[in-house]
C-alpha positions as CSV (number, residue, x, y, z in Angstrom):
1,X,74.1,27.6,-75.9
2,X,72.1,24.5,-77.3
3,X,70.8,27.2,-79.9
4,X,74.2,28.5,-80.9
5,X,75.2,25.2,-81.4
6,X,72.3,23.9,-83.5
7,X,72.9,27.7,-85.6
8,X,76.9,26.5,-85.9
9,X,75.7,22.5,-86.9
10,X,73.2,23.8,-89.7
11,X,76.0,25.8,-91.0
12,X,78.4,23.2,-91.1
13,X,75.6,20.5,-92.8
14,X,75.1,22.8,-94.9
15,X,78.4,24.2,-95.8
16,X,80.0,20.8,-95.8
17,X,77.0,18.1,-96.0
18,X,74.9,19.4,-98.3
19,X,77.2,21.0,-101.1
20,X,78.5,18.6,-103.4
21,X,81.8,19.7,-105.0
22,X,79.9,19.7,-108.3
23,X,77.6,22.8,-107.1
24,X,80.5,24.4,-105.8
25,X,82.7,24.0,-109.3
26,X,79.7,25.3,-111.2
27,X,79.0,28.1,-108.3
28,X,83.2,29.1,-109.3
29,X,82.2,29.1,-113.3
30,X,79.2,30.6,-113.0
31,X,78.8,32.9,-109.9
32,X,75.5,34.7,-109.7
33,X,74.2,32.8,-113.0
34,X,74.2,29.4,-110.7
35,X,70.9,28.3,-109.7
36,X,73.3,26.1,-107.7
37,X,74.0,29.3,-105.9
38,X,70.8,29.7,-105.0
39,X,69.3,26.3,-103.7
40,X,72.5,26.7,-101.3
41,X,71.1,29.6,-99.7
42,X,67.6,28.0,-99.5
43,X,69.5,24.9,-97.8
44,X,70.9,26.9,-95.3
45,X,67.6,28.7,-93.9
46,X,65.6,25.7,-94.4
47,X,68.1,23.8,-91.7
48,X,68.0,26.7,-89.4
49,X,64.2,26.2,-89.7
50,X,64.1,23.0,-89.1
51,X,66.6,22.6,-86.5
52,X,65.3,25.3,-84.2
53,X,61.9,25.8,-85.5
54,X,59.2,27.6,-88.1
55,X,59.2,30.4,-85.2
56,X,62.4,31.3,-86.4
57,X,61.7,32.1,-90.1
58,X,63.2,35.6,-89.0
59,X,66.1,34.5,-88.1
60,X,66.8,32.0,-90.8
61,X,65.7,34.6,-93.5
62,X,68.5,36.9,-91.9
63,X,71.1,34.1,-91.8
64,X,70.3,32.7,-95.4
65,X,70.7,36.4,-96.8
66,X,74.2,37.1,-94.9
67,X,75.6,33.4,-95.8
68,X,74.4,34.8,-99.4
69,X,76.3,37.6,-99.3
70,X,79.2,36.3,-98.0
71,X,79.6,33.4,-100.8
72,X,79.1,35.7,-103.2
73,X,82.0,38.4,-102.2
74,X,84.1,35.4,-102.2
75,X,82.9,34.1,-105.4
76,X,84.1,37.2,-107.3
77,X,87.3,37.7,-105.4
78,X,88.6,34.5,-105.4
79,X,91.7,33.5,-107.5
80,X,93.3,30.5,-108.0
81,X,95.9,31.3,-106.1
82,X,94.2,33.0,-102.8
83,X,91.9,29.8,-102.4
84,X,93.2,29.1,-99.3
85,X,93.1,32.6,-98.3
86,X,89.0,33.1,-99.3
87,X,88.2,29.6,-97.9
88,X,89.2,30.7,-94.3
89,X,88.0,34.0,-94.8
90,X,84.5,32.7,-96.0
91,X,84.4,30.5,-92.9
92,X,85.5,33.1,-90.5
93,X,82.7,35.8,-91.7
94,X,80.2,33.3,-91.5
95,X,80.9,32.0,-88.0
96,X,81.3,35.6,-86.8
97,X,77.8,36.7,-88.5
98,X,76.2,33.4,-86.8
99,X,77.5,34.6,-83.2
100,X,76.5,38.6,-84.1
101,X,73.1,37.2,-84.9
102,X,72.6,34.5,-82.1
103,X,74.0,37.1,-79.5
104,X,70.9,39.8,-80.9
105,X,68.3,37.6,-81.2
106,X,68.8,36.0,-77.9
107,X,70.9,38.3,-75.6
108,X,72.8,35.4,-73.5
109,X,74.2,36.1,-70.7
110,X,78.2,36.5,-71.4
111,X,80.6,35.7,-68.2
112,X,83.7,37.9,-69.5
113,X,85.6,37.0,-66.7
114,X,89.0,34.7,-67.4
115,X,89.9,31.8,-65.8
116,X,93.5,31.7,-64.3
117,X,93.7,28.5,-66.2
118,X,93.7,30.6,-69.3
119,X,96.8,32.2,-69.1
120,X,98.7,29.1,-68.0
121,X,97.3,27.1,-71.2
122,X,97.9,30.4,-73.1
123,X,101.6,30.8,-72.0
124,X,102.3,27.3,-72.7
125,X,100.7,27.1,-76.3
126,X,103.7,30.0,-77.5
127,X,106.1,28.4,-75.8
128,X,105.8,25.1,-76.9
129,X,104.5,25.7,-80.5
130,X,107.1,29.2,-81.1
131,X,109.7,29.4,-78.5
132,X,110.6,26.1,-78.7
133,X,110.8,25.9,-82.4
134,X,113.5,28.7,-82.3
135,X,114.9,27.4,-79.3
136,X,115.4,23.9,-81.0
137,X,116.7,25.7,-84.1
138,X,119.2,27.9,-82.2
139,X,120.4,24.4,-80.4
140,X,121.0,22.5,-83.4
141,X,122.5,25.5,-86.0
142,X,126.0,24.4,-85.7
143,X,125.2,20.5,-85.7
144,X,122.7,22.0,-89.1
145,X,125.9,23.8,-91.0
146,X,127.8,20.4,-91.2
147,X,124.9,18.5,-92.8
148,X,124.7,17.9,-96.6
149,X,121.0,18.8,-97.4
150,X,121.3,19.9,-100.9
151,X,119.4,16.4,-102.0
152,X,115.5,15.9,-102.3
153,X,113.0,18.4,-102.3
154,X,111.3,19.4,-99.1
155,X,108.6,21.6,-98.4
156,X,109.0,25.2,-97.8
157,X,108.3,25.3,-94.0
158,X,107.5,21.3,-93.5
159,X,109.6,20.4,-90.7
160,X,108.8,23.8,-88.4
161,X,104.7,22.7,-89.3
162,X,105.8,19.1,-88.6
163,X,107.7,20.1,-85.1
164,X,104.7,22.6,-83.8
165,X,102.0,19.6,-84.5
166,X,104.4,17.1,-82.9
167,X,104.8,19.3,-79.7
168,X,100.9,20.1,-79.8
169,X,100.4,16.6,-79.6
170,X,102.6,15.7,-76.8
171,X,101.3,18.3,-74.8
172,X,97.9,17.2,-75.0
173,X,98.3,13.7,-74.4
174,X,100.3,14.9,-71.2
175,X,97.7,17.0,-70.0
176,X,95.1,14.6,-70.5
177,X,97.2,11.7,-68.7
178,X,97.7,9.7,-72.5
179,X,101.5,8.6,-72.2
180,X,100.8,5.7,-73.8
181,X,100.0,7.6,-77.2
182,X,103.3,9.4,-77.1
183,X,105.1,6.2,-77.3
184,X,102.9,5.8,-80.4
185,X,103.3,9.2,-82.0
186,X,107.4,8.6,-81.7
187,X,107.4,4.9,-82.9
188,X,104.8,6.5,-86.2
189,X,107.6,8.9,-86.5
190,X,110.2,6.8,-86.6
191,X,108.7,4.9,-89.3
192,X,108.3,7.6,-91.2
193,X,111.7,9.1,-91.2
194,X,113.4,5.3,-91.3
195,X,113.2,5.2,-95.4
196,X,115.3,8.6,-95.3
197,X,117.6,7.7,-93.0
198,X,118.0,4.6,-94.7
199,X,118.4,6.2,-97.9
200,X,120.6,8.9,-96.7
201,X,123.3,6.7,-95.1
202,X,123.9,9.7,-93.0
203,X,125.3,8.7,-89.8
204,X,125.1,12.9,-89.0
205,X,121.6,13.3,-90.0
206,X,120.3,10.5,-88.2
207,X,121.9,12.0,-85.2
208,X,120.6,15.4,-86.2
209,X,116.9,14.1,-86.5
210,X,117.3,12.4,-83.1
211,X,118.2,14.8,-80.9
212,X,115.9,17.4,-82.4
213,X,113.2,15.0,-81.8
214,X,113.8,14.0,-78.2
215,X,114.3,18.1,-77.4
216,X,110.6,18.9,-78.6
217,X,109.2,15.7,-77.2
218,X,111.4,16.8,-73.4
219,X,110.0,20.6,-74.3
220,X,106.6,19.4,-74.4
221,X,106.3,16.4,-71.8
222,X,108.2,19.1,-69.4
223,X,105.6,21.9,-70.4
224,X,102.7,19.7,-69.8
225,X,103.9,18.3,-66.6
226,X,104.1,22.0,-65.5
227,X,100.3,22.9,-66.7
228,X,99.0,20.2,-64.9
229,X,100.6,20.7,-62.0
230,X,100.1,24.6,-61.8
231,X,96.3,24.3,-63.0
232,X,95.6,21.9,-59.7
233,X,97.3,24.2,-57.6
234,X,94.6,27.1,-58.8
């Protein structure tokens, strides 16, 4: 596992550390004409090299080739307006050719079995970051149809992002025993939503806001009480 790790740290030194957004404009103008391009790839097997050792040239000639490959796919199919698309693309390939090429060079012993615990954390992530959202929204839709919304811009999706982070949170300050950073998380939201309110001078929104809040924060504290208690019971 050390190994893996020290394969998934070189990457990220690499990837992140070591590549200056000027090689990585001039990689985007230039593609395959980049010597940029190039010294990245060397980067990348000489960290794997150094971090596991010259008895491993194989592997980090292997490694350095695929990350190679990889950039440059992305390089030539990447728009300006799939960015975000290629960037998590890029990073998933990468991470998955790491594992593919850790797990044949070293052939670890995998324990495939799941841990009860699983499903109860599973089962509780889409509850409180989906069911809950449309649970909320189904909740408040007739309060919603009596509030004037038409002024200021918001962004498309913003408050059902906002609401699964917010839950997220919660739950995992409950589960790790961190009420104290609830408090905190509510009081930073308040402070952010206090120049609208004020602004608004919307008696109904502020209403609106409020008890929308204090359902996902009861969703989640609930939810997380439940985890803990069900995952000491295993």
């Amino acid at each position: 596992m050390i190994i893996l790790l020290k394969l998934l740290l070189a990457h990220l030194i690499g990837d992140f550390l070591l590549q200056p957004k000027s090689w990585v404009t001039e990689k985007e103008k230039k593609k395959v004409k980049s010597p940029k391009i190039y010294l990245h790839f060397l980067i990348h097997g000489a960290l794997v090299v150094i971090l596991l050792g010259i008895e491993f040239w194989d592997l980090a000639l292997c490694l350095m080739l695929i990350h190679g490959l990889i950039d440059l796919i992305k390089l030539y199919f990447q728009k300006s307006n799939n960015r975000v698309f290629w960037f998590f693309a890029d990073q998933i390939t990468h991470l998955t050719a790491i594992l593919g090429l850790w797990y044949l060079w070293f052939q670890p012993e995998i324990n495939l079995s799941i841990s009860p615990a699983f499903w109860i954390y599973l089962t509780a992530l889409i509850l409180i970051t989906q069911a809950a959202g449309i649970t909320i929204q189904l909740l408040l839709e007739g309060w919603s149809k009596k509030l004037d919304l038409s002024e200021g811009a918001s962004l498309q999706n913003a408050g059902k992002y906002i609401g699964i982070l917010e839950r997220l949170f919660v739950f995992v300050f409950v589960i790790t025993g961190k009420w104290e950073a609830i408090g905190f998380l509510l009081a930073a939201k308040s402070v952010f939503r206090f120049g609208d309110l004020r602004k608004s001078k919307d008696r109904k929104l502020t209403e609106y806001i409020l008890i929308g809040t204090l359902i996902s924060f009861g969703i989640s504290i609930l939810s997380g009480i439940a985890v803990h208690w069900l995952v000491e019971k295993i």
